[in-house]
LOLOLUM-532660 format. One line per 2 residues: for each residue x, y, z negated of N, C-alpha, C. Coordinates in Angstrom, 2 decimals, padded with zeros to 5 digits. Layout:
N
X:Y:Z:X:Y:Z:X:Y:Z ~ ...
END
This chain:
123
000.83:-001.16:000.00:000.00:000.00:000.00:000.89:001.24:000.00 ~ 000.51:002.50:000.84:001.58:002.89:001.20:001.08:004.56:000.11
001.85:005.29:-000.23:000.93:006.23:-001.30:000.62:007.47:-000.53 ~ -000.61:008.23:-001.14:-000.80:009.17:-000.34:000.06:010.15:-000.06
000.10:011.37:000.27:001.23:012.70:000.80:000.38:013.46:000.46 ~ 000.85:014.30:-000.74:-000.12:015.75:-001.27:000.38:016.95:-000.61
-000.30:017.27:000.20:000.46:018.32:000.69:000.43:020.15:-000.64 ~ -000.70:019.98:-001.47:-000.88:020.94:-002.12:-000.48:020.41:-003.64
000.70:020.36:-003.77:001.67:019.38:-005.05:002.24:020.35:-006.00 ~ 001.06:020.66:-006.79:001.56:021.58:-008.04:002.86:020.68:-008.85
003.65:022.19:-009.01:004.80:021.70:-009.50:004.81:022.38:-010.96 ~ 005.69:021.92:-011.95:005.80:022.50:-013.19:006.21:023.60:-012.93
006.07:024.84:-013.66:007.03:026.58:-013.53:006.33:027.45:-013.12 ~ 007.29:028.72:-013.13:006.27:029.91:-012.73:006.27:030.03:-011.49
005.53:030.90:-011.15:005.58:031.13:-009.48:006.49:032.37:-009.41 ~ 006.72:032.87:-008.03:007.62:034.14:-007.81:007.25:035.40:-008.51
005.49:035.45:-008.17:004.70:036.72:-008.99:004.97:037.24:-010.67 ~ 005.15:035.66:-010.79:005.33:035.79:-012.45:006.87:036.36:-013.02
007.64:035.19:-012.23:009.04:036.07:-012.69:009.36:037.25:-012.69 ~ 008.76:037.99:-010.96:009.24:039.20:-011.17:008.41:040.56:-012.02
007.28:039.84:-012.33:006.78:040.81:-013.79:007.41:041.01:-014.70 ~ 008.37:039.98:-015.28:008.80:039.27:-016.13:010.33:039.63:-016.01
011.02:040.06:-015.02:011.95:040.85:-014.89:011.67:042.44:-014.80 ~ 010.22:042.85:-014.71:010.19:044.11:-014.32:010.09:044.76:-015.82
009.39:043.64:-017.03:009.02:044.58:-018.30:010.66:044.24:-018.54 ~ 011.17:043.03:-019.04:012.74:043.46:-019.12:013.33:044.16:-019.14
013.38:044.31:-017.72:014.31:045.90:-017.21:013.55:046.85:-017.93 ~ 012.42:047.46:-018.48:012.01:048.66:-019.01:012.29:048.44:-020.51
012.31:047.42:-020.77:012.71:047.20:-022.48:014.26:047.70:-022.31 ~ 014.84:047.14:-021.72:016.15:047.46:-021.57:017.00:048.88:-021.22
016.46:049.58:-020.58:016.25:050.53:-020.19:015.60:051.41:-021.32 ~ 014.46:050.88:-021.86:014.60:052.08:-023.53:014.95:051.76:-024.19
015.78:050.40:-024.58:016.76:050.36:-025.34:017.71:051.19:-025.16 ~ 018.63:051.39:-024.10:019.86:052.06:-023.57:019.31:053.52:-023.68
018.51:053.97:-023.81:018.45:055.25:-023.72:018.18:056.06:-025.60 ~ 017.65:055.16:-026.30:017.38:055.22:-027.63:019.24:054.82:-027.81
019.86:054.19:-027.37:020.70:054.42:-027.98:021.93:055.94:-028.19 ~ 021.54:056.07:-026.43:022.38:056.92:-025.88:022.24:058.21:-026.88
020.34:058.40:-026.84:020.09:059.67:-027.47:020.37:059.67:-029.55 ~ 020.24:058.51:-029.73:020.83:058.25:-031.60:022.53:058.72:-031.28
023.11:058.64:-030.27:024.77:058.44:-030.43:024.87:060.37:-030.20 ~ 024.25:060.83:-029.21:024.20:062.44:-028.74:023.75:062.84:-030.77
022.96:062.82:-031.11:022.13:063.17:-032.11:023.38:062.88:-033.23 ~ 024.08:061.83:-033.11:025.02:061.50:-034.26:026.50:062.01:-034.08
027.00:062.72:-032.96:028.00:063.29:-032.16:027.21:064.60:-033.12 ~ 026.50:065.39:-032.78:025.84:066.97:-032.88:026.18:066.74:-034.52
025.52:065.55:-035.75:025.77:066.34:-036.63:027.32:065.66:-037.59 ~ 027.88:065.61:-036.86:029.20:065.13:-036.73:030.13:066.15:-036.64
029.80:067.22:-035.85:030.60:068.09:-035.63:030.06:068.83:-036.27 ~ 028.69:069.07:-036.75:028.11:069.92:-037.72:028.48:069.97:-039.05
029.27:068.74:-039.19:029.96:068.30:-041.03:031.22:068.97:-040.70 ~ 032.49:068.80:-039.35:033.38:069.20:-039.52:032.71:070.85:-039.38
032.63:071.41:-039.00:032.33:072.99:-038.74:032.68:073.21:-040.68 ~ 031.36:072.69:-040.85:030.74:072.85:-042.81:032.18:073.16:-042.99
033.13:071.93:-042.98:034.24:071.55:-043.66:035.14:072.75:-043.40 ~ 035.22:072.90:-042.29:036.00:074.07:-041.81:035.86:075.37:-042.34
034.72:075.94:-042.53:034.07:076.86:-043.40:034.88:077.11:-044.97 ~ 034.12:075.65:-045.25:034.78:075.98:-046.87:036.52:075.57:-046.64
037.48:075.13:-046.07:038.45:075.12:-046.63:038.85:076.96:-045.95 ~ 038.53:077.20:-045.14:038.90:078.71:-044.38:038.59:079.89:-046.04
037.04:079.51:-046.53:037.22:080.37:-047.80:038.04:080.14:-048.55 ~ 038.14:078.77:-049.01:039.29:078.52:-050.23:040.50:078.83:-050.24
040.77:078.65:-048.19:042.40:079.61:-048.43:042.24:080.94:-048.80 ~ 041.05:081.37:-048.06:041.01:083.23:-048.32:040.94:083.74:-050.30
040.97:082.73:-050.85:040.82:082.79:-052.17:041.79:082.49:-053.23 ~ 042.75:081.43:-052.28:044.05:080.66:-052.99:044.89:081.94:-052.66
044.34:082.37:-051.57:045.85:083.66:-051.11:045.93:084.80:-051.10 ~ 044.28:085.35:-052.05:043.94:086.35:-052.11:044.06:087.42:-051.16
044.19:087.06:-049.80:044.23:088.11:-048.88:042.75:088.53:-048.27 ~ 042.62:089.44:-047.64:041.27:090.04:-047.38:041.61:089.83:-046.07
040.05:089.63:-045.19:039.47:089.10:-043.74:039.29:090.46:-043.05 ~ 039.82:090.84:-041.98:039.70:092.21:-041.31:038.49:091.31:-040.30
037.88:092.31:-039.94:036.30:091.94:-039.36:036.95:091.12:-037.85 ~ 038.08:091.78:-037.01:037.83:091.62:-036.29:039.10:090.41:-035.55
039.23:089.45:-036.47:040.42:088.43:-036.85:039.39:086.85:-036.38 ~ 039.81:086.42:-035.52:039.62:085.12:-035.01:040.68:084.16:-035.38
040.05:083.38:-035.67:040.91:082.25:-036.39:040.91:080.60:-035.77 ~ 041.46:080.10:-035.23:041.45:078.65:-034.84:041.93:078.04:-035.65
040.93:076.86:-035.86:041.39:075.77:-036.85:041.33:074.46:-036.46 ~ 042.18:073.70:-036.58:041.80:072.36:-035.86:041.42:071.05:-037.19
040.33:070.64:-036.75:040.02:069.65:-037.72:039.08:068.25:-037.16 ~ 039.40:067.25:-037.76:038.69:065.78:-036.83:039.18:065.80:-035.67
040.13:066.23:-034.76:040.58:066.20:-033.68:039.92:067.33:-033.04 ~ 039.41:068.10:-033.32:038.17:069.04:-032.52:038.84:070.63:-032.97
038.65:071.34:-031.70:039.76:072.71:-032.35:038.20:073.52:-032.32 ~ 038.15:074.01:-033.86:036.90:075.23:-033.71:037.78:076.42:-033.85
036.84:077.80:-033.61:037.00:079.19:-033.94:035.96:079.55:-034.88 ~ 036.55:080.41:-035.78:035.87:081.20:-036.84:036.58:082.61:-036.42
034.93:082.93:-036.36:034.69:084.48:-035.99:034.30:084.85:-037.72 ~ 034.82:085.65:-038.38:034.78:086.47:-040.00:033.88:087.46:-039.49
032.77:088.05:-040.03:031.81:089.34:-040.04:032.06:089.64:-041.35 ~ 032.14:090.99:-041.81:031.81:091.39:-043.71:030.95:092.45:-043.22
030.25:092.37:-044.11:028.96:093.51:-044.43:028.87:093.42:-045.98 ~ 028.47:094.77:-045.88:028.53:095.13:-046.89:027.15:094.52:-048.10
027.46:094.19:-049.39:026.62:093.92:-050.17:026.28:094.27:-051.34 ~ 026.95:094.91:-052.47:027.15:095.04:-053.35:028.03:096.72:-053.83
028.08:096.97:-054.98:029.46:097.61:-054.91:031.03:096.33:-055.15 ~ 030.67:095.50:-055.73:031.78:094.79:-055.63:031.82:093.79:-055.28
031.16:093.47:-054.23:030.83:092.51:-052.99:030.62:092.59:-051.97 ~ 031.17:091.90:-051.35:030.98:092.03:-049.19:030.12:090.85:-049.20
028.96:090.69:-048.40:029.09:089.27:-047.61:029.74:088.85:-046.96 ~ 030.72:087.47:-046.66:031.24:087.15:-045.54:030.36:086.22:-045.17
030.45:086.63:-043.93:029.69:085.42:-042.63:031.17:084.44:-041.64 ~ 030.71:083.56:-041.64:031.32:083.03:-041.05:030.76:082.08:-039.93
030.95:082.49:-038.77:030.41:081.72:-037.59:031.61:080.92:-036.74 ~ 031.04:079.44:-036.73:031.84:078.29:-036.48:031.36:078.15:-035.08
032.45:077.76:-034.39:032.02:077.55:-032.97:032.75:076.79:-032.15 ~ 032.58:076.03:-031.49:033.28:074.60:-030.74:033.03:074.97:-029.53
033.96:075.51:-028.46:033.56:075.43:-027.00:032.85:076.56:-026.25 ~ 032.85:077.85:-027.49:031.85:078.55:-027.25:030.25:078.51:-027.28
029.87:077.13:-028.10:028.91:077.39:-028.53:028.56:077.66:-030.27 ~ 028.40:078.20:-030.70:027.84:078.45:-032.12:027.60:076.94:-032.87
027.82:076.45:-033.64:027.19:075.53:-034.09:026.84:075.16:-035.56 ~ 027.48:076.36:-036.02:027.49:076.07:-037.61:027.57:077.92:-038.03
026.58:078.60:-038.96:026.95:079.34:-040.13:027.08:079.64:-041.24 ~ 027.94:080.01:-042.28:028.28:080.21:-043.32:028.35:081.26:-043.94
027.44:081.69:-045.25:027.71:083.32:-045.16:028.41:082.69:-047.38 ~ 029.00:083.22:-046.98:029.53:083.70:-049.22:029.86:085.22:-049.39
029.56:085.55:-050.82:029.84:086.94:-051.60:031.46:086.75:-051.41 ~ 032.09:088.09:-051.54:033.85:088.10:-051.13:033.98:089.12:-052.03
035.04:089.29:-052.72:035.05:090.56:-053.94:036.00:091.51:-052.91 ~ 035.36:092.57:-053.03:036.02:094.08:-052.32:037.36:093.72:-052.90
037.70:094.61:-052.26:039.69:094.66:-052.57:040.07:095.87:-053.57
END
């Protein structure tokens, strides 16, 4: 007895339709994965440099304090710290009779990224 020939012979598996759904959500999982990461790493870079700036700030006062010298307004200062070279731009305005504010604006690249203002005792 000879056996029949199925010509319509379901086979186990998916069909083509299915896989490539099935590669298409993939790729979009994957794809906001990579981008959630990209944007946590940008976001963790920004306040990264926002701690060194801080840092930069206060050791810039503590010298101005260890060395008792006074900040002329119009004195730019480069400091290099974490590998990253910032500028501190010094402002004083006036506050007190025996106090200035100092401001201190931190800046990486020309953009602003950090300010700092403390009381400074007149000279």
């Amino acid at each position: 007895m000879k056996p029949k020939i199925k010509i319509f012979d379901v086979q186990p598996g998916f069909t083509l339709i299915e896989v490539m759904v099935s590669l298409f959500i993939l790729s979009m999982v994957g794809m906001g994965i990579f981008l959630q990461i990209n944007q946590t790493e940008m976001i963790h870079r920004e306040l990264l440099h926002k701690a060194y700036a801080r840092e930069v700030a206060i050791n810039y006062v503590n010298q101005l304090s260890l060395q008792k010298r006074f900040v002329s307004v119009s004195q730019k200062v480069k400091e290099n710290f974490g590998g990253l070279s910032f500028v501190i731009n010094p402002v004083i305005e006036p506050y007190s009779d025996e106090f200035n504010l100092l401001l201190l604006e931190i800046s990486l690249e020309d953009k602003n990224i950090y300010n700092f203002q403390t009381l400074y005792s007149k000279p």
